[in-house]
Steps between C-alpha positions, in 0.01 A plus 500: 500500500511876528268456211199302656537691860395868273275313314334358838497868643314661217250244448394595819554149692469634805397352878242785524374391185461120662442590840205712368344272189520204767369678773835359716672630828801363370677340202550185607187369536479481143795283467301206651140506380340233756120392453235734472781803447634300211184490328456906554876542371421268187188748409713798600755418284303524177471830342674766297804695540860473498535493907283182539655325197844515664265363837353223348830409376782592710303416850206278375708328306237411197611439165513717201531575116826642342272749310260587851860604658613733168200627559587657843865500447778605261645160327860593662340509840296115389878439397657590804251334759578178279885560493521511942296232538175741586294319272472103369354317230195321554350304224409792209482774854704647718548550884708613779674257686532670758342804688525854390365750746527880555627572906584868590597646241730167371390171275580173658505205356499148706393171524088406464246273732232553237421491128123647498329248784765228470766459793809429359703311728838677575821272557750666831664726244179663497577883516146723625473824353555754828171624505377311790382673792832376746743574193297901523532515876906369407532815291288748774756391757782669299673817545472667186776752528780533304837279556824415340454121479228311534465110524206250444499185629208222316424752268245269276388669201652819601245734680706607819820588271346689241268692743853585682661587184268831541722619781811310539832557271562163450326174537558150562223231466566151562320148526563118560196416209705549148059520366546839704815636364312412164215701618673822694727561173231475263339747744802738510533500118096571477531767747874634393614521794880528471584524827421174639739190480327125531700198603395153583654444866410258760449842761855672481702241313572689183561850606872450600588786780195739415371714733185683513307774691181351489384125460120399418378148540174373468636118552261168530370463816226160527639259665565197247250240620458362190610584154508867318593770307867586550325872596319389792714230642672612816636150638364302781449783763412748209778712643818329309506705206494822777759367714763429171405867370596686889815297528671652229339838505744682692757432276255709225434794703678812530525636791187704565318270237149307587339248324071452459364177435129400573517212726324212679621256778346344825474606839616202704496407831728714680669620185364803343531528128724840522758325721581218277499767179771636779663116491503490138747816413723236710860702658397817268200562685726689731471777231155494417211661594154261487161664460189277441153660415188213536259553258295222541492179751352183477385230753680151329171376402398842334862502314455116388109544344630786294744304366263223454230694360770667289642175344195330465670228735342176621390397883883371530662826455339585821694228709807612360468871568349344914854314453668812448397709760587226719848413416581934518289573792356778281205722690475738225547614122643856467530654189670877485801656372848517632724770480835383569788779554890473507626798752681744357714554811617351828197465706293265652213351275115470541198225476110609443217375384139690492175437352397717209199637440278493240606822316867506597774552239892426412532841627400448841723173538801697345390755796522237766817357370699877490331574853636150671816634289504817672447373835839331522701782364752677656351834517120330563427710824602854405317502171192299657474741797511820252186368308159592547261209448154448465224260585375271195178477589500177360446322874276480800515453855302246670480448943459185629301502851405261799355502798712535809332548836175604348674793289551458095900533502728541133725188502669561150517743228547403128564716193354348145668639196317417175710653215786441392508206700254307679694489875328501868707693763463350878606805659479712841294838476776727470543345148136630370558828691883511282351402195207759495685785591736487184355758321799599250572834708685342753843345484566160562707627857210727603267211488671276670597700752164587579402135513827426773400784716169390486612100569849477672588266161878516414579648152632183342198317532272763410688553139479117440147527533501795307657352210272194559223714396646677213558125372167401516371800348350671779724781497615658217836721436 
């Protein structure tokens, strides 16, 4: 396989070369060539050159000649394609039975929906390539910094594990879909990576006592109102796969480890998603740290047309998704990612959730996550007090006035951060006055004790609103 992954490189079957020729944002649009698109793929795909030969083939999925691919291709490369089940017989032709696609800096190969214009229809073994737009904003919500050990839970063709392979010793990817394992070793062997390990488990069942510093799971998530792909079922609440993956995690983390998974559940009626992700982790919860980051929400009837449109569904998949919200008392659709931490010492542990913004990165969560961190440590006030923050400038402060015995009075102050996270502040006046004086020459002691001589507020409460603001991104240390 080492064979056809050079080959692929210095043919120059690349996703600049595709992004460009089909004048694309991204990849995956290609993958499902839909009406009037389809038509402009189908012309796009004809022409010369090695790059869009391996396209028409490898994504498009159209047929060729033995002699049209020696006449891109070495015969061992032909040879080897035919040998691991890259390439099929057809009649007198040949053609990929699968996709074949170039994705930062790897080549993945996966399950197809398409062959030129025709949908192929995929049985629940189906396994999707990892291109999509929620598998990308899976792999953005990773810290990609080195570690010992590194787990993947779901893995699918392989993505998430080979991506980590870049920066972790030693990597474990596993999945409950034997299609995947298929898929993510081919994938390893393409790619030579060495370092990472697949196993079909059903979540940790095969790895004995392993351990691991990190854990990445990208797990299925729609709730299961009718049948589908093994991928995207997530049981009857859509949270089942999620609740079986956080009740054995503790057991997999070292101390001090986290895990990121992209995730999506319902806010219901007085029960938030983060507290039952809290429920979930069941008694080892007590050691865990739970930080959710909304990316996007969704009324119910929002969340069940996209899944309509998306399936092509009938007028009766609408009932069932009204039944839904009904029986969980959902009131609305978040989708974010989780960072979930085992405490590396004796302390107590944290819950938060924000609301990213548009432009906000893994970095920024892992920054929320070591500040909460800090917060409950043992030597939290000292080394807080010492520092010398600054303002953001990433907020504003808004007054809101009446009229009180024929004079305009202020009634309430409120603080509106807008990067990192999206989070409104009610707040008294002091707050604003505290928040714009941090100008990264004073110490965190000098400006608060300005603020208590100039309020009568006791210490305590004025460093918990201090480190309120440094969590939301106002402040910055």
């Amino acid at each position: 396989m080492k064979l056809v992954g050079d080959y692929l490189r210095s043919a120059g079957y690349t996703a600049e070369f595709l992004l460009t020729h089909f004048s694309l944002p991204r990849l995956h649009h290609l993958f499902y060539p839909l009406g009037r698109q389809g038509e402009r793929f189908a012309q796009l795909y004809r022409g010369p050159g090695t790059p869009l030969f391996l396209a028409r083939v490898f994504i498009g999925g159209y047929s060729e000649s033995k002699d049209a691919f020696l006449a891109h291709m070495p015969e061992a490369v032909f040879d080897a394609l035919r040998e691991n089940g890259l390439l099929e017989q057809a009649g007198t032709d040949w053609r990929a039975p699968g996709l074949l696609f170039p994705y930062d800096g790897l080549f993945i190969n996966a399950d197809r929906a398409f062959r030129g214009q025709e949908r192929m229809l995929p049985d629940r073994n189906y396994v999707a390539g990892g291109a999509d737009p929620t598998s990308v904003a899976f792999y953005e919500g990773i810290a990609a910094t080195p570690c010992r050990t590194l787990l993947e839970v779901g893995t699918g063709s392989g993505v998430g594990a080979l991506l980590a392979s870049r920066y972790a010793e030693q990597v474990w990817a596993v999945d409950i879909n034997p299609r995947s394992i298929t898929y993510a070793r081919r994938n390893c062997a393409l790619n030579g990576a060495h370092r990472v390990t697949v196993m079909e488990s059903d979540l940790y069942s095969a790895l004995g006592d392993l351990r691991f510093e990190r854990i990445l799971a990208n797990l299925p998530f729609v709730p299961s109102t009718e049948s589908t792909a093994v991928f995207a079922a997530g049981g009857d609440d859509g949270e089942r796969i999620l609740a079986g993956f956080l009740e054995g995690v503790v057991e997999r983390l070292e101390p001090g480890g986290r895990v990121y998974a992209l995730v999506m559940g319902a806010d219901r009626e007085d029960d938030p998603f983060e507290a039952r992700i809290r429920r979930y982790l069941g008694a080892g919860g007590e050691e865990c740290d739970v930080a959710l980051f909304s990316s996007k929400t969704m009324t119910p009837m929002e969340f069940a047309f996209d899944q309509i449109l998306l399936k092509n569904s009938d007028s009766a998949a609408l009932y069932r998704w009204i039944g839904f919200f009904e029986q969980f008392h959902v009131q609305q659709m978040v989708l974010g990612n989780l960072i979930v931490q085992r405490r590396r010492e004796e302390r107590p542990v944290f819950t938060v959730r924000r609301t990213l913004s548009s432009n906000a990165s893994i970095a920024d969560m892992d920054q929320l996550a070591d500040w909460e961190t800090r917060c409950l440590s043992r030597d939290f006030v000292p080394s807080v007090l010492a520092s010398k923050p600054r303002t953001s400038g990433h907020w504003e402060a808004l007054s809101k006035h009446q009229l009180r015995d024929g004079q305009m009075t202020t009634i309430s102050y409120s603080i509106l951060a807008s990067h990192p996270f999206v989070e409104t502040i009610e707040c008294a006046p002091w707050v604003v006055s505290m928040a714009s004086k941090a100008n990264g020459e004073l110490t965190t002691s000098q400006l608060l004790g300005m603020v208590q001589q100039q309020t009568g507020q006791p210490g305590e409460a004025l460093l918990g609103v201090f480190a309120q603001l440094v969590g939301t991104g106002i402040l910055e240390i």
